[in-house]
C-alpha positions in Angstrom: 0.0 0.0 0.0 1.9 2.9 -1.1 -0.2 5.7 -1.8 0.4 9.0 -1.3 -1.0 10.6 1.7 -2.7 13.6 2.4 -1.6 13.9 5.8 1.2 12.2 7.9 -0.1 11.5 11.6 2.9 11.1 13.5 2.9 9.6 17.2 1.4 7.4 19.5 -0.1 4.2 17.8 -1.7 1.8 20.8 -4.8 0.1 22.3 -7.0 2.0 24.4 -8.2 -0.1 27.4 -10.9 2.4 29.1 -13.6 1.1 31.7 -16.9 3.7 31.9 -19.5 3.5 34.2 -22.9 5.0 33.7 -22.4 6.6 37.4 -20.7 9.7 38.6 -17.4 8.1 40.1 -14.6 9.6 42.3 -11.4 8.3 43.7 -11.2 4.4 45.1 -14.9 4.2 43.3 -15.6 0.1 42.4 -18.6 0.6 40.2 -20.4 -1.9 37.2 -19.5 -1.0 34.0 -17.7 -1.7 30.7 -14.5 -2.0 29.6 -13.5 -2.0 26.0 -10.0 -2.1 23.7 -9.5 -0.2 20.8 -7.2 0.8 18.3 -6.2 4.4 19.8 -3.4 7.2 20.8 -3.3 10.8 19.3 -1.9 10.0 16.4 -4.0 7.0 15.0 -7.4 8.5 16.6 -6.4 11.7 14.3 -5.8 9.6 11.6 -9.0 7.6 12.1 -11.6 10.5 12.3 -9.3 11.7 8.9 -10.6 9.3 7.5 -14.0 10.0 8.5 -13.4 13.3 6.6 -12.8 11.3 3.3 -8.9 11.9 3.6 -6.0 9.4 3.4 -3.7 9.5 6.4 -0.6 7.5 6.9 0.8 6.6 10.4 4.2 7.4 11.6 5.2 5.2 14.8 6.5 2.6 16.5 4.4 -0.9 17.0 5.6 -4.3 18.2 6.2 -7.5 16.5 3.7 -8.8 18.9 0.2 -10.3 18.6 -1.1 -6.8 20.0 1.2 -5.4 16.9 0.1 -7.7 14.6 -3.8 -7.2 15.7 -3.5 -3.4 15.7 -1.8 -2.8 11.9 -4.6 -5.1 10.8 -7.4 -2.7 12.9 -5.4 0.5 10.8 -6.1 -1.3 8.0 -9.2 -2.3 7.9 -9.7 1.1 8.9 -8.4 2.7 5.4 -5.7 3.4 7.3 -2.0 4.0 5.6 0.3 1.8 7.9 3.2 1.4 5.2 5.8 3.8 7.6 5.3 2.4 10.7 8.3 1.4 12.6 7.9 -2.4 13.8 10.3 -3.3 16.6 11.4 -6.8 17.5 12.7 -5.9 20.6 9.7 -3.0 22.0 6.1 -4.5 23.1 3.2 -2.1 21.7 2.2 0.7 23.7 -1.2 0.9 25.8 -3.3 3.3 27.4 -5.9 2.8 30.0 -8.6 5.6 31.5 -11.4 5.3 34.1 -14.3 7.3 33.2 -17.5 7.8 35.0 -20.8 9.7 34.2 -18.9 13.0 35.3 -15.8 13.0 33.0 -12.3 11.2 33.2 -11.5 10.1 36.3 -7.8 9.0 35.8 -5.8 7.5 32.8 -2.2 6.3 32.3 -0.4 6.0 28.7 2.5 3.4 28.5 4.0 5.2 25.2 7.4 4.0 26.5 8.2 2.5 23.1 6.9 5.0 21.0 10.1 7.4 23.1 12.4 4.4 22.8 12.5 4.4 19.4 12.9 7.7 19.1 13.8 8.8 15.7 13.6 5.5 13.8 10.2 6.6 13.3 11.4 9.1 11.2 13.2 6.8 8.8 11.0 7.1 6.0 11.3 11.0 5.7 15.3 11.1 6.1 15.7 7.8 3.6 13.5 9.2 1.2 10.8 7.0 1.4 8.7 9.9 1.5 9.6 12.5 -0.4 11.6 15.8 1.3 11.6 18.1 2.3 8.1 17.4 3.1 5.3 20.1 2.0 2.0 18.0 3.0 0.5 18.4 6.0 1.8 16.9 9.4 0.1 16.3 12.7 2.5 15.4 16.0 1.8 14.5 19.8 3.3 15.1 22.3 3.5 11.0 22.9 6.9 11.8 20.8 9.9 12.8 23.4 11.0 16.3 23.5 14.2 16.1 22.2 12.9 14.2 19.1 9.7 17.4 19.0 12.7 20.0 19.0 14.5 18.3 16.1 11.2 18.2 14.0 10.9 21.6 15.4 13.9 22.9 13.4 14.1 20.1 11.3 14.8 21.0 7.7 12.9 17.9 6.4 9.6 19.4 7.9 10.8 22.8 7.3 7.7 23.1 4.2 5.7 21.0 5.7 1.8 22.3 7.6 2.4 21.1 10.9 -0.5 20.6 13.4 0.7 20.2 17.1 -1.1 18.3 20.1 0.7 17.9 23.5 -2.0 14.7 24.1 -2.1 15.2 27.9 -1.7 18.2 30.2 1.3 16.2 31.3 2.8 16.5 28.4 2.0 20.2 27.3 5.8 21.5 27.6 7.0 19.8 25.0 5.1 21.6 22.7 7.6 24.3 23.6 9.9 23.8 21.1 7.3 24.9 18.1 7.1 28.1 20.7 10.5 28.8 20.4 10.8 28.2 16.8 7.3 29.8 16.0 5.9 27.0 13.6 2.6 25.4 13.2 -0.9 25.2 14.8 -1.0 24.9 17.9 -4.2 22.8 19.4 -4.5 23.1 23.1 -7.3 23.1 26.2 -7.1 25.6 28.4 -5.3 23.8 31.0 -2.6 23.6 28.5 -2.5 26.1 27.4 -2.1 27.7 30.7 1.3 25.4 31.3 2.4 26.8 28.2 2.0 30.2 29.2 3.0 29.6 33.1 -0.1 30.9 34.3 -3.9 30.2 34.6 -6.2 31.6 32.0 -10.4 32.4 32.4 -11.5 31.7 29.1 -10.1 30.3 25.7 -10.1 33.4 23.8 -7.5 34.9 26.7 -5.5 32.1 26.2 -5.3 31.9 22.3 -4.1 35.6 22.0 -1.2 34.8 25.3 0.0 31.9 23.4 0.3 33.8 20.2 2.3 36.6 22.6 4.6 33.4 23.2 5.6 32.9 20.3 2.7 30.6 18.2 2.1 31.0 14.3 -1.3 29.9 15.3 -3.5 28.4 18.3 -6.5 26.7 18.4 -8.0 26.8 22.1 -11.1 24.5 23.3 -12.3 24.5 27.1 -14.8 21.9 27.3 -18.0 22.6 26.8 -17.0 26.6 26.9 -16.2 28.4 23.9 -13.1 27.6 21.4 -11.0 30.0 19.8 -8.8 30.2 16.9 -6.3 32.9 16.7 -3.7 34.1 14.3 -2.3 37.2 14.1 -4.6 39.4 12.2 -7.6 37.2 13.4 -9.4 35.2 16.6 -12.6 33.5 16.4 -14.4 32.2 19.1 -17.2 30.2 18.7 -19.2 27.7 21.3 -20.1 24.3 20.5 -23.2 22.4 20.4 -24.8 21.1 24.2 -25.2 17.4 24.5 -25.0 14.6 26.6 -21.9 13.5 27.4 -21.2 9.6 26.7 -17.5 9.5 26.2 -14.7 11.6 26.9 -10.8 9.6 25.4 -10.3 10.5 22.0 -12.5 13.5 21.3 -9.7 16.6 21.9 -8.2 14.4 18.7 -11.7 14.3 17.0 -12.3 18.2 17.1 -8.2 18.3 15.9 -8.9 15.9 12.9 -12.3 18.1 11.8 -10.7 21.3 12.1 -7.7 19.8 10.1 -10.0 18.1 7.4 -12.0 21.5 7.0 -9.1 23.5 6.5 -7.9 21.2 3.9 -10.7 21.1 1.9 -11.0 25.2 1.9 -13.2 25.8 4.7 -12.6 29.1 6.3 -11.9 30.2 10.1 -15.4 30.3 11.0 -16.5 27.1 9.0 -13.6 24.9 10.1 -14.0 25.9 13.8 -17.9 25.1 13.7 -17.5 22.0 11.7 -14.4 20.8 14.4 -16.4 21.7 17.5 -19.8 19.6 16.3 -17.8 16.8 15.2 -16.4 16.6 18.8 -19.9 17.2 19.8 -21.3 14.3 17.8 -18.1 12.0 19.3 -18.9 12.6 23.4 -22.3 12.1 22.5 -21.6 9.0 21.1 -23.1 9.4 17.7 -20.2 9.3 15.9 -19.3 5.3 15.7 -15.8 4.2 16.0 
C-alpha cells in the first residue's frame, strides 16, 4: 500500500483499554461497568476521524512485532488506514493506554508510550531515507507522545521545514514539549485551556485569553477548546471564538483528537476560520455524544 498521503499522523499508535460507568465516580470508586480495547493514541485517533473526513492519512510510529502489533496494523487497515511507515520493533512491546471514566468526565488514565520514546527517531526513517519524499510540504500532525528532544529536532528540522504542521501535547502532562514549536514559531498549535495555561505559566479564564497569550509566546497559530466553553482560533490578524453544540456526554478519550482531525479536514478542503471551527467543535460534539461510531 503505497499511496500518497494527504496527511502524515505522527505519534502514539496503541490500544485504548478504558472502563466507563454510567455513574458519577470519584477516587477508590468500584462501580459496574464496561471495559473496552480499541485501536487508539493521538496519532491514530487523528488519523481515524481523517478518514471519517474522506482523507487518506498515513501513520508514523513505532508498534511491536507482537500479537497486539500484529492485531493493531490489521485494525489500521481495515480502517483505510496508511500503515506502510510504521516502525515495527522486534525488541519493543506495543504501547497501551488505560482511563477510568465515570458519568462525570475522566476520572484517571495512564499511557504506556514508553516504546513509542524508545525508538525515538527511527520513526522518522522514512522521511530522512527518502521514502517519502523531502523536504516534506504536506500536512503533518504530531503529539506530544513523541519525546522532547525528538519534537525540537522536527521543530527545526529541515525535512519538515515546508511542511503544515498541526501540534497536540496529548495530555496536560505532556503540554511543555510543545515548547519547542514556541521557540521556533511553527505550526498550529491545538490546546485546552489547562494547556494552554502550562504553556503560558499561568492560569487563564477563558479560551479566547489564552489563544491571544499563546500567540504573545511565540505561536504562528493556536487553536483553544475548554470543554464545553467556547473555542478560539487565533492568528495574528484574526481570533474567532465560537461555542459548541450542548449534548449529553457519553465519552470523553479520544474527542480533543476528533475536534483536531475536523478542524484539520475542514481547513484542507478550503473551509474558512469560522467554518472549520464550527465544523471541528460539532464533530467533537457528535463524538462525546456517542453518535459518531468508531
Amino acid at each position: 500500500m503505497r499511496d500518497v498521503p494527504d496527511i502524515l499522523c505522527i505519534g502514539s499508535v496503541l490500544w485504548d483499554i478504558i472502563g466507563r460507568a454510567d455513574t458519577a465516580m470519584r477516587q477508590g470508586s468500584d462501580m459496574p461497568g464496561r471495559i473496552t480495547r480499541l485501536p487508539g493514541g493521538v496519532a491514530l485517533n487523528i488519523a481515524m476521524a481523517l478518514a471519517r473526513f474522506g482523507m487518506s492519512p498515513a501513520l508514523i510510529s513505532a508498534v511491536g512485532r507482537d500479537t497486539q502489533g500484529d492485531e493493531l496494523i490489521a485494525a489500521c487497515i481495515l480502517r483505510g488506514l496508511n500503515t506502510d511507515y510504521i516502525y515495527r520493533s522486534d525488541d519493543l512491546p506495543t504501547d497501551r493506554y488505560m482511563a477510568v471514566e465515570g458519568a462525570n468526565g475522566l476520572i484517571a488514565a495512564i499511557a504506556d508510550a514508553h516504546s513509542l520514546e524508545a525508538a525515538g527517531d527511527k520513526i522518522l526513517r522514512p522521511l530522512a531515507d527518502g521514502t517519502l519524499p523531502g523536504p516534506y510540504h504536506g500536512a503533518v500532525a504530531l503529539d506530544g507522545n513523541l519525546t522532547l528532544e525528538l519534537l525540537s529536532i522536527m521543530a527545526h528540522s529541515p525535512l519538515l521545514a515546508q511542511a503544515d504542521l498541526r501540534v497536540a501535547p496529548a495530555s496536560p502532562g505532556k503540554a511543555l514539549r510543545l515548547v519547542p514549536f514556541l521557540q521556533a514559531s511553527r505550526g498550529t498549535l491545538y490546546v485546552n485551556l489547562e494547556e494552554a495555561g502550562l504553556l503560558c505559566q499561568t492560569e487563564f479564564g477563558d479560551s479566547r485569553t489564552a489563544a491571544r497569550a499563546l500567540l504573545d509566546r511565540g505561536a504562528v497559530r493556536a487553536v483553544v477548546t475548554d470543554g464545553g466553553n467556547c473555542a478560539t482560533m487565533a492568528m495574528t490578524d484574526r481570533l474567532v471564538t465560537q461555542s459548541p453544540p450542548s449534548v449529553t456526554v457519553a465519552r470523553i478519550t479520544g474527542a480533543g483528537d476528533t475536534f483536531m482531525a475536523a478542524h484539520i479536514a475542514a481547513e484542507l478542503h478550503g473551509a474558512d476560520p469560522e467554518a472549520a471551527l464550527a465544523q471541528a467543535l460539532t464533530a467533537a460534539a457528535q463524538y462525546v455524544s456517542g453518535e459518531t461510531k468508531i
